[in-house]
N, C-alpha and C positions, 0 to 999 in steps of 0.2 A: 564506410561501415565495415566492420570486420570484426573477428569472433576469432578467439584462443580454441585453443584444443584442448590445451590443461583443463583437469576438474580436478582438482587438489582441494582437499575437502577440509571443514573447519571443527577440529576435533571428531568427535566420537559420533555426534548430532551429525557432522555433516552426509554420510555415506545413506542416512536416512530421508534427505530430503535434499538432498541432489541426485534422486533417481530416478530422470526423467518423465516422472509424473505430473500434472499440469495441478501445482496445491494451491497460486490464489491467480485468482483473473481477473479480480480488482484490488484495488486499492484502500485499502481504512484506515489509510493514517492522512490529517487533513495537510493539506499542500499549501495552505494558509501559512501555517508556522513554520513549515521550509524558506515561505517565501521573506518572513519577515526575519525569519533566525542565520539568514544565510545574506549575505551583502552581495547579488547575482550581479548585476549589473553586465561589463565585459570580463569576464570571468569563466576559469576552467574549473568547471563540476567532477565530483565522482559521488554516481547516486546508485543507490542500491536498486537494480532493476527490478526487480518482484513482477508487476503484473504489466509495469511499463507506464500507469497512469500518471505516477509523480514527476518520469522523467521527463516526460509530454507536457506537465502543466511547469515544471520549472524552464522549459525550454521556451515557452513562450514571454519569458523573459529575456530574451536573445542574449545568452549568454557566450563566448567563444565557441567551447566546446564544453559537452559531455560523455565523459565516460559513464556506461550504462552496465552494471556489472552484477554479475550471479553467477554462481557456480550450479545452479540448475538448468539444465539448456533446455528446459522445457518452455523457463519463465524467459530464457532471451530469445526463443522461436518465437513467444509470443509479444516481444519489445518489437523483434524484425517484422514479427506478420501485421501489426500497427503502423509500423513504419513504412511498410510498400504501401499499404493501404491507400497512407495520407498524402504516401507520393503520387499514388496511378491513376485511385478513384476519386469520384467526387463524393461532395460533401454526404448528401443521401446514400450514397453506395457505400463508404464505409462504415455507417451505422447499421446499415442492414448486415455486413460482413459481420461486422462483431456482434451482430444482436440485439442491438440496443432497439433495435426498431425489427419489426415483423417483417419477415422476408421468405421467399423460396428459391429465391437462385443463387444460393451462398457458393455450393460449390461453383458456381461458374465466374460467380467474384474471385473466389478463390485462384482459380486456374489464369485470371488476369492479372496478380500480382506477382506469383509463385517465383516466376522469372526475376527478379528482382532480389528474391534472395537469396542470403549463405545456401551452399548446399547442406548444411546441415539442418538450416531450420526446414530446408524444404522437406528435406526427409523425413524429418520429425512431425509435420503438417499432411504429408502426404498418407503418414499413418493414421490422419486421424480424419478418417470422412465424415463419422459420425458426430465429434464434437464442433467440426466446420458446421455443420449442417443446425445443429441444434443450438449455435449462438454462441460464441467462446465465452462473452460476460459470465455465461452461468456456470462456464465449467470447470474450475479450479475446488477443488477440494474444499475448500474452508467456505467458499461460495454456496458449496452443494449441501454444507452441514448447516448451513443459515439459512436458506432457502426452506431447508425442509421444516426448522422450527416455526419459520413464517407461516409457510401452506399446512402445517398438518397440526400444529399444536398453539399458536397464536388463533388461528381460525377458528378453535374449539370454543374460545371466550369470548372474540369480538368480531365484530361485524366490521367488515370495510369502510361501512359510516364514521363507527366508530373511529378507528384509525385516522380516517379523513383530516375531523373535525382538526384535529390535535396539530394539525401542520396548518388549520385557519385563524389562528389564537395569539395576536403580534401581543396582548397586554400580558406580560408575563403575572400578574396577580390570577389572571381567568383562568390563561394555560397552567398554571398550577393546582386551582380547584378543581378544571376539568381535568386532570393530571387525576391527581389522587382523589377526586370519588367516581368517576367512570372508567381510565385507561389503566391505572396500576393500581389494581384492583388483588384482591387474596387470589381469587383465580388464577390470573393471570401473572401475580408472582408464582404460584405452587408451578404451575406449567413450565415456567422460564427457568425457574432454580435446579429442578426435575430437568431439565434438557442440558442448562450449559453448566455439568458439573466439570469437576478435573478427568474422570475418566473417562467421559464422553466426551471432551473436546481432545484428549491424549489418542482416543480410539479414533473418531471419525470426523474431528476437524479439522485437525494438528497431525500431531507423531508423538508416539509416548516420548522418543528420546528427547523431543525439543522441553521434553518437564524434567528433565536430567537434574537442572542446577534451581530447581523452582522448591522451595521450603512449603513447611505447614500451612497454607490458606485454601481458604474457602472462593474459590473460583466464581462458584454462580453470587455469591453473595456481594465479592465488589463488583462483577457486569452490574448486578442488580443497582446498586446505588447509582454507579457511576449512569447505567441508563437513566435514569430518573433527574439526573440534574441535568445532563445534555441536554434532555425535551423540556424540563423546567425554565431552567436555568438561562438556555440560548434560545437566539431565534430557532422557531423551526420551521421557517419558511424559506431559509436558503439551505437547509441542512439534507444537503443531496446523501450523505451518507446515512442519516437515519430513515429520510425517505425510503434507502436500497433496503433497509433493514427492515423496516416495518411492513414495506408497501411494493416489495421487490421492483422498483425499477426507479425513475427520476423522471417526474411526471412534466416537470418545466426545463429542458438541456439546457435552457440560455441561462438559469441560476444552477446548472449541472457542474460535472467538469469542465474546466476551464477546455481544455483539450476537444471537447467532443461538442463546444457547440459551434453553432454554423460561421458567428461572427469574428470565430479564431482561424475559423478553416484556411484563409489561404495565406495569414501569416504563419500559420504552422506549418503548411506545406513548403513554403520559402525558408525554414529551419533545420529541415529534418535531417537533412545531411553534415548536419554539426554536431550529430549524435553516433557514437563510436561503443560497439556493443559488444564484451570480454564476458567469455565465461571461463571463468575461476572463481578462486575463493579471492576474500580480501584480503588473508595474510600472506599468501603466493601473491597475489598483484602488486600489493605495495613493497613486497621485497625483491621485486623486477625490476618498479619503476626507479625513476629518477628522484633525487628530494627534490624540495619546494617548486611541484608541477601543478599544484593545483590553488585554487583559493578557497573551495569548501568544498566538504562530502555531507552526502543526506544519507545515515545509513541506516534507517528503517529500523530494527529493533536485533541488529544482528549481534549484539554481546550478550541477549537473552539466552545465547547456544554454547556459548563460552565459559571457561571458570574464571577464576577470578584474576590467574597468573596467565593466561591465555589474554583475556581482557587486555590486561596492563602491557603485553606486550604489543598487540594491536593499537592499542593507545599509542604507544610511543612510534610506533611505525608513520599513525596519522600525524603525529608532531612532527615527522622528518616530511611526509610527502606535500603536505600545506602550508603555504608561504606564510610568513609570520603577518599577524594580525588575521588571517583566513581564520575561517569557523567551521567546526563540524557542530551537526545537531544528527538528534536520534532519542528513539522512546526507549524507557523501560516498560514491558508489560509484567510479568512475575519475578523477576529476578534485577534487584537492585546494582547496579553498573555505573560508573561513573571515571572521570581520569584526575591524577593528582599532577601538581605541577611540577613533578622530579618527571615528568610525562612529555613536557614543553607545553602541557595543557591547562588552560585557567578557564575555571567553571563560571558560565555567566548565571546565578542562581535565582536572581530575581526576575532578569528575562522568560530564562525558564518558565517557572514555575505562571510567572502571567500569561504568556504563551499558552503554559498545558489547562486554564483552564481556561481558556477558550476554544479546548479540542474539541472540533464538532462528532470527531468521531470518541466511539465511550469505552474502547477496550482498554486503555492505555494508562499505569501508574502515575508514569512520570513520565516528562520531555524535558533534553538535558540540550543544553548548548555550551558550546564550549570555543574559547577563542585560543591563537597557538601561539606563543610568547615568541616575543623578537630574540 
């Protein structure tokens, strides 16, 4: 495991949100369609580290190696502080570490893993007793801005009952009635549209810069939709991410994260040192590496930050670093991105698009995958 020094940042967005602040601590992009959009098998990854859950749950796919990369070293202290966890503690101790479960002797899990890693992440961890202490799950920025529409303004309209029901309803004809005359109700739209606008997720869930390259739309209005067909439309009884949403937490781990339940625990433990953790940006990294070093990248939604000639160049960078027939995939959330084949890149569009609608998670426009020409 080992960690760059560079933080060469990605355009203008980058100096915003690689400022050592902790902005997500979980994951909401589903690792479903990583898993089926990327051909893992023995195979070298490069996956956009963020919170660390995707790179966890691709890895349990025993793949050669993974590079695990961000140029926030907030979010690779938190890939390392994962990573010693699953190496030192057991199965229960690391959920109580991260929070996923009720605990009071975090810092002293804490202080059993520390040794283990970078000194930079130690240092970055050792500055934070308080979000040790309080559950890292919950402490990532865009975490703490969902969190609070849940407890403080979901609550105003429904009752926990309510909520409940809605993840017991496998006939999707029922979950749709009870959908729209009990859960998504006027209330409870006026509340959600009122909370997740463009300038309240720019102010306190996001970063205005990350809205740089985002056009004219109504923010709350596609969450809104797209909410509505997630809980209709799929099951909602394996949908560990609406669960986090609605019901803040994930009430069954063994249909949780692939990563976090008990019956991965010690093949992942037998893994984790196949995971190699760079902080930089992606366009400093792949113009370091070597070409065709990889077989695929999961990059999480990072040309959302990009223009469009910044994009294309990144594009063509992933066509030299992924060996022909390798695949990258990645979401659109606001900002429409994609690669053309003067790129070395061929859009797989059907894939795609059956993919994105089976994204259990609802923030997301679009999921692109894309194969790299021979």
């Amino acid at each position: 495991m080992n960690a760059t020094a560079s933080r060469a940042t990605s355009g203008e967005v980058g100096p915003a949100i690689a400022d050592g602040s902790l902005r997500y601590s979980s994951v909401w992009e589903d690792h479903r369609l990583l898993e089926r959009a990327l051909a893992i098998g023995e195979s070298d990854l490069l996956v956009i580290a963020s919170a660390g859950c995707n790179v966890l749950n691709l890895l349990l796919r025993a793949p050669r190696r993974i590079v695990a990369l961000d140029f926030n070293p907030a979010q690779t202290a938190l890939v390392e502080l994962k990573l010693a966890a699953i190496r030192t503690l057991s199965h229960r101790e690391l959920l109580s570490l991260l929070g996923v479960r009720v605990a009071h002797d975090r810092l002293d899990l804490y202080d059993r893993v520390r040794s283990t890693m970078s000194e930079s992440a130690r240092n970055w961890w050792d500055a934070q007793p308080t979000v040790l202490e309080g559950g890292v799950e919950s402490a990532g920025r865009l975490d703490r801005y969902i969190a609070e529409f849940r407890d403080f303004h979901l609550a105003r309209v429904h009752s926990p009952e309510v909520v409940d029901r809605l993840f017991t309803l496998d006939d999707r004809d029922a979950r749709r009635r009870y959908a729209r005359d009990v859960v998504f109700t006027p209330a409870f739209e006026d509340v959600f549209r009122s909370y997740f606008t463009r300038e309240s997720l720019a102010g306190r869930g996001r970063d205005d810069s990350q809205f740089r390259y985002v056009g004219n739309i109504d923010v709350g209005d596609w969450f809104w939709q797209r909410l509505q067909w997630v809980a209709i439309e799929l099951s909602t009884r394996d949908n560990f991410y609406l669960d986090r949403f609605l019901r803040g937490g994930i009430r069954d781990l063994e249909a949780g994260p692939p990563y976090l339940r008990r019956s991965n625990f010690e093949r992942l433990r037998s893994l984790v040192d196949r995971v190699e953790i760079v902080t930089d940006s992606l366009e400093a990294y792949l113009s370091s590496t070597a070409s065709r070093v990889f077989d695929g990248a999961a990059l999480s939604d990072v040309f959302e930050y990009m223009s469009d000639e910044q994009a294309g160049q990144v594009f063509g960078q992933l066509g030299d670093a992924v060996r022909p027939r390798g695949r990258i995939a990645f979401w659109n959330l606001f900002v429409p991105r994609s690669p053309v084949p003067e790129q070395r890149l061929r859009r797989l569009p059907a894939l795609s698009h059956d993919l994105w609608r089976c994204d259990r998670s609802w923030f997301y426009r679009a999921f692109h995958v894309a194969e790299v020409l021979s």
